[in-house]
C-alpha positions in Angstrom: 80.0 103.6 63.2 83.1 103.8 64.5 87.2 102.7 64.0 87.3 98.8 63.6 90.7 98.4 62.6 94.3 100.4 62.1 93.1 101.0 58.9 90.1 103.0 60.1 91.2 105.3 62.1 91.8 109.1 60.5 92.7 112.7 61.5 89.4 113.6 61.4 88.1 110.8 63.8 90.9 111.3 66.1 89.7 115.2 66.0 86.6 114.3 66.9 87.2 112.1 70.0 90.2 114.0 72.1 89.9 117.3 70.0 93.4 117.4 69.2 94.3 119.0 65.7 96.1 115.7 64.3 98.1 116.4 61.2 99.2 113.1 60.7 100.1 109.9 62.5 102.3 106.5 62.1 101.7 103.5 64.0 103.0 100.4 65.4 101.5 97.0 66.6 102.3 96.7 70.2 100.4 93.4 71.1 101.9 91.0 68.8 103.5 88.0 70.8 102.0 89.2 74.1 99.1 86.8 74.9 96.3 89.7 74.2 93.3 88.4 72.8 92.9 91.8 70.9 95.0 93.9 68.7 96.4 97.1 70.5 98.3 99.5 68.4 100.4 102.8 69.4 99.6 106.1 67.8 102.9 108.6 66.7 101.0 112.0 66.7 102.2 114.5 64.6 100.1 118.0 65.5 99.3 120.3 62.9 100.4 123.1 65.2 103.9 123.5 66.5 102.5 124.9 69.7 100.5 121.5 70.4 103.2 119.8 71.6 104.5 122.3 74.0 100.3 122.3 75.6 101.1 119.1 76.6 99.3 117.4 74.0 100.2 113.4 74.1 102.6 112.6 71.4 101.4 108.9 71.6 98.1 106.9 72.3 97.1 103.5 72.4 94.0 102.1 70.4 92.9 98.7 70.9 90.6 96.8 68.4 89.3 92.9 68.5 90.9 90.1 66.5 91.2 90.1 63.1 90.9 86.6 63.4 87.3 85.7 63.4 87.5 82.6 65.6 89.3 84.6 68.8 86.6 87.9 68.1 83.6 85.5 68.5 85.6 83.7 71.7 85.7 87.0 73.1 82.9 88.7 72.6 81.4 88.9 75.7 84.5 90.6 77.1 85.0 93.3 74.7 81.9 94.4 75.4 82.6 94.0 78.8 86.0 96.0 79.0 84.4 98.7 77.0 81.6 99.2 79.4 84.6 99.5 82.0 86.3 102.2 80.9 82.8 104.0 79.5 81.6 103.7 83.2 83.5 103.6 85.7 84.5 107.2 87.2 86.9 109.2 86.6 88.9 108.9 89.9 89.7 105.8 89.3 92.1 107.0 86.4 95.3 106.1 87.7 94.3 102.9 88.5 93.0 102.7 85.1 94.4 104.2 81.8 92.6 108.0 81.1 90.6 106.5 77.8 89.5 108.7 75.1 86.9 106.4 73.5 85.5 103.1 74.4 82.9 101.5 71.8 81.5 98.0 70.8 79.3 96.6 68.9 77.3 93.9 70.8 76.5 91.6 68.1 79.5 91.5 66.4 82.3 91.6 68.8 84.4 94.8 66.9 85.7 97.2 69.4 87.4 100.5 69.7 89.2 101.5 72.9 91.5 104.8 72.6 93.6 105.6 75.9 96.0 107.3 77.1 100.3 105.9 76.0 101.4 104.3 79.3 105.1 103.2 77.7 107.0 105.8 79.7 105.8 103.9 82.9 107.8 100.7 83.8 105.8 97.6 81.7 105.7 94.3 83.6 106.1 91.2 82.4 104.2 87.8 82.7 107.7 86.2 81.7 110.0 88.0 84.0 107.4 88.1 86.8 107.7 90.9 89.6 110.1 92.1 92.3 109.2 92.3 95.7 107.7 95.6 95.7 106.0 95.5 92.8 104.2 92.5 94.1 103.6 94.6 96.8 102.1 97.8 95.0 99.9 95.1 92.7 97.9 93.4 96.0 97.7 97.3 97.7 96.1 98.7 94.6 93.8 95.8 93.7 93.0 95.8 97.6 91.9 99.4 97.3 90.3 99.1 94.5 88.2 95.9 95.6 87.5 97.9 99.1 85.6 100.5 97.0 83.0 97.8 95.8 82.6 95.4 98.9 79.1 94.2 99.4 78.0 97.6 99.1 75.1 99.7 96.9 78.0 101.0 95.4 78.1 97.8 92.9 74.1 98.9 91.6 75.5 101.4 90.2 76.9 99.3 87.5 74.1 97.2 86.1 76.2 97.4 83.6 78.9 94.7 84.3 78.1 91.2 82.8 77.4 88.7 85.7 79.9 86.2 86.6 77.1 83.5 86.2 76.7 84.8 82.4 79.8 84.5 82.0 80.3 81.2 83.5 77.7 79.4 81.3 79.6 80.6 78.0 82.9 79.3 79.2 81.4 76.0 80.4 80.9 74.7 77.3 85.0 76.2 76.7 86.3 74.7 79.1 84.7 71.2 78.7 85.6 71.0 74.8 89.5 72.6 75.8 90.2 70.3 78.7 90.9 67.3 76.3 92.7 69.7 73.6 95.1 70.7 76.6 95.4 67.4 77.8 96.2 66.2 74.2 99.1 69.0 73.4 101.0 69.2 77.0 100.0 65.7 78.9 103.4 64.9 78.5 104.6 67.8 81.0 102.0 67.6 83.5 102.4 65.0 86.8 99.6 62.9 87.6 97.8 65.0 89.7 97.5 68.1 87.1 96.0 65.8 84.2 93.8 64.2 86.9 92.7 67.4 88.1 91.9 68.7 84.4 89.9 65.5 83.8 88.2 66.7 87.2 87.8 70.3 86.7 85.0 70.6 84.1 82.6 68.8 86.3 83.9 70.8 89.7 83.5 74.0 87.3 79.9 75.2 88.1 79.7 74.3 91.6 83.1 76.1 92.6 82.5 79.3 90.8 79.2 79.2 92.9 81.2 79.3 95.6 83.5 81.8 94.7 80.8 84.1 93.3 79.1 83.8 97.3 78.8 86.5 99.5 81.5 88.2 100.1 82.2 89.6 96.7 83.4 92.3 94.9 84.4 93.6 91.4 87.1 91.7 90.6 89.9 92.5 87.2 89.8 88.8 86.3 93.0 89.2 84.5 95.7 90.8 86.8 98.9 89.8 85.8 102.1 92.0 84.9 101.6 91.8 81.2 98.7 93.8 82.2 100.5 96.2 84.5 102.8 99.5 84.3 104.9 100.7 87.0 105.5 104.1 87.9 109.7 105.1 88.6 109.3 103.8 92.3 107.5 100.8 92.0 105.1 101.9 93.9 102.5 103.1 91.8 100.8 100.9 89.1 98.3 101.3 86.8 96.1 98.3 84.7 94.9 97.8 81.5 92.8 94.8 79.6 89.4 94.6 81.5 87.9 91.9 79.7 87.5 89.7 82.2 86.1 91.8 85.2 83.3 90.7 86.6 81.5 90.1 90.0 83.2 87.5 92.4 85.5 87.1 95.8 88.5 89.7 95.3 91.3 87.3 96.3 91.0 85.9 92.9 92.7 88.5 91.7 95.7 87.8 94.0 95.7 83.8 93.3 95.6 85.0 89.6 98.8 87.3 90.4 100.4 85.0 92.0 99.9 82.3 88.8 100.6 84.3 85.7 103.0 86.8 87.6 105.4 85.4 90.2 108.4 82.7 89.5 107.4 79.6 91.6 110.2 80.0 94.1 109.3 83.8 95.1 105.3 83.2 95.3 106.9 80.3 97.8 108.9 83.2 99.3 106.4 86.3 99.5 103.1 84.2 99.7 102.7 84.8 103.3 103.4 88.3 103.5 101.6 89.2 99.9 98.6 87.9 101.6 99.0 90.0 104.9 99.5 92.5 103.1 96.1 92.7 100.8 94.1 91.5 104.2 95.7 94.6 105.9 94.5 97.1 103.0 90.9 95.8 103.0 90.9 96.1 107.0 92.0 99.8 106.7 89.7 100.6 104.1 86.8 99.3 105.8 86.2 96.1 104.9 84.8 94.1 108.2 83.6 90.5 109.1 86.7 89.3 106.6 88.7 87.4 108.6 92.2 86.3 107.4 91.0 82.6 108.1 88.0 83.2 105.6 90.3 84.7 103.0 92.6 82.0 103.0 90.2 79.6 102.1 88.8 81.7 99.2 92.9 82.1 98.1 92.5 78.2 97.5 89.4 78.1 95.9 90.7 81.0 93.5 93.6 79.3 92.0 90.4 77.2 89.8 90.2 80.8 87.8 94.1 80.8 86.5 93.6 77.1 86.2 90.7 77.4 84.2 92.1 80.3 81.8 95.1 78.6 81.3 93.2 75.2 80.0 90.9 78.1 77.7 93.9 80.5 76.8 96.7 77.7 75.8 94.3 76.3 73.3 91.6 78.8 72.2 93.3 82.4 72.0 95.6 80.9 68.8 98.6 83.9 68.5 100.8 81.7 67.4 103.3 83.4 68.8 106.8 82.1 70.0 106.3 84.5 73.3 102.8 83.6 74.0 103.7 79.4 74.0 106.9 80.4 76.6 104.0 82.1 78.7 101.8 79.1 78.7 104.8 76.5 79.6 105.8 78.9 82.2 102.4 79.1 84.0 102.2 75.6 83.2 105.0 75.0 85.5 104.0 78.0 88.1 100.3 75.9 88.3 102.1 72.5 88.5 104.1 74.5 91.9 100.6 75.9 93.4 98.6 72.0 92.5 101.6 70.5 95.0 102.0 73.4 97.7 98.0 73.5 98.3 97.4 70.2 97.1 94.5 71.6 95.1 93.4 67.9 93.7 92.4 67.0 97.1 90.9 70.4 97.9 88.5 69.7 94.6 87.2 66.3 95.8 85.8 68.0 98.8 84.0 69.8 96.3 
């Protein structure tokens, strides 16, 4: 058994899992309005020795559960279990990168989770909205760049047998995507030009055989939602570190940059930086090792991976139901930063060739 909702967690459990001597704690909701598909809550610690705080033990920590609605936990239940696997496995020296996490739990069948981590709010918290400066968008594709390096078409990846297939995946949001296309169509048709609503009538069909494609040889582990809602800063920008691994899974890295540049950059700077951005993460993989990836090859896969932030935003502006005034700005937004991205790489003619 373990913590399935605020209400669950106690001293005694909190005791148990970081050994800290808890005396009490308040919390607030820190996910409402923000597009999560879970609900993450932050921990006020109050230590029942006055010495506690001055050993450096955290005076906050963040504890993420599923939905309490029961429609989004089923929806999601492959990636809870996913993320929690993440943070369970994958080693330590990739904290940093990722959050230092106390506890990671999930029950398979139900979809309840329990993910305690470290309080990242002192760090500089992007935002989806807002999108990124220059060097932040700089310090996102060098870190993800490392960080795919590690795993490139190496035996490094069998150590995670773990980590739900991309083709598993894929077959559960098939049937998503197919039933959402004509909900999205239905509540934002209106906005779209004729070449997004034709390529969301296309899409479901295209769905299987270009994730095929992207899911080919080369491939790595991938975040599968890296976007600045998901990111904190350190004080120079130049340092990040990235939370909510649902969606990681086994595929061509430079969908995490096409994702980026989707849900994370105003139309007018992904214009602006594209070139360079790209450079950029090609560079990191080259010096970390990565060969036979030529920039040529990696542009091509750039295209193909704008269908993943495509696809999520046809599955997340109908199916993740927050409600939220926040969460409908992100959606228009993206909706407008996908309608930019359809027209510069004239992605409905790029799908007919597929």
């Amino acid at each position: 058994m373990f913590p399935k909702s605020i209400s669950d967690i106690s001293n005694v459990w909190l005791k148990k899992v970081t050994g800290y001597e808890v005396k009490h704690f308040t919390f607030d909701n820190v996910s409402e309005g923000k597009g999560f598909a879970g609900e993450v809550f932050k921990l006020n610690l109050a230590y029942a020795h006055a010495d506690s705080i001055s050993n450096k033990n955290p005076s906050t920590l963040i504890v993420k559960f599923a939905s309490q609605n029961s429609s989004t936990k089923k929806l999601v239940r492959p990636y809870a279990i996913n993320e929690t696997n993440i943070y369970s496995n994958l080693p330590k020296s990739y904290e940093g990168f990722l959050p230092a996490t106390y506890y990671s739990e999930c029950d398979d069948k139900t979809g309840d989770c329990c993910i305690l981590m470290e309080d990242l709010s002192t760090k500089i918290y992007g935002d989806s909205l807002q999108g990124l400066s220059l060097a932040q968008a700089i310090a996102a594709t060098t870190s993800i760049a490392r960080f795919h390096s590690s795993f490139w078409e190496t035996s490094k990846r069998s150590q995670f047998s773990w980590l739900k297939h991309s083709k598993l995946i894929l077959r559960f949001m098939s049937r998503i995507v197919e039933q959402n296309s004509l909900i999205f169509l239905d509540s934002y048709g209106n906005r779209l030009s004729k070449e997004f609503r034709e390529l969301v009538t296309v899409y479901p069909n295209k769905m299987m055989a270009i994730w095929d494609r992207l899911m080919d040889s080369p491939s790595t582990i991938c975040h599968g939602d890296f976007r600045p809602d998901n990111f904190f800063f350190g004080d120079d920008d130049k340092s990040i570190t990235v939370i909510d691994w649902q969606l990681c899974s086994e595929m061509k890295g430079i969908v995490d940059v096409a994702y980026l540049f989707t849900w994370g950059l105003d139309e007018r700077d992904r214009k602006s930086w594209e070139s360079q951005l790209l450079a950029n993460y090609h560079d990191t993989l080259i010096s970390k090792g990565v060969k036979d990836y030529s920039k040529s090859d990696m542009h091509k896969d750039y295209i193909l991976g704008f269908f993943v932030p495509f696809q999520i935003l046809l599955v997340a502006s109908t199916a993740l139901n927050n409600g939220s005034t926040r969460g409908e700005q992100l959606i228009s937004l993206v909706i407008k930063r996908m309608q930019s991205i359809i027209d510069d790489h004239h992605l409905l003619y790029q799908i007919s060739r597929i």
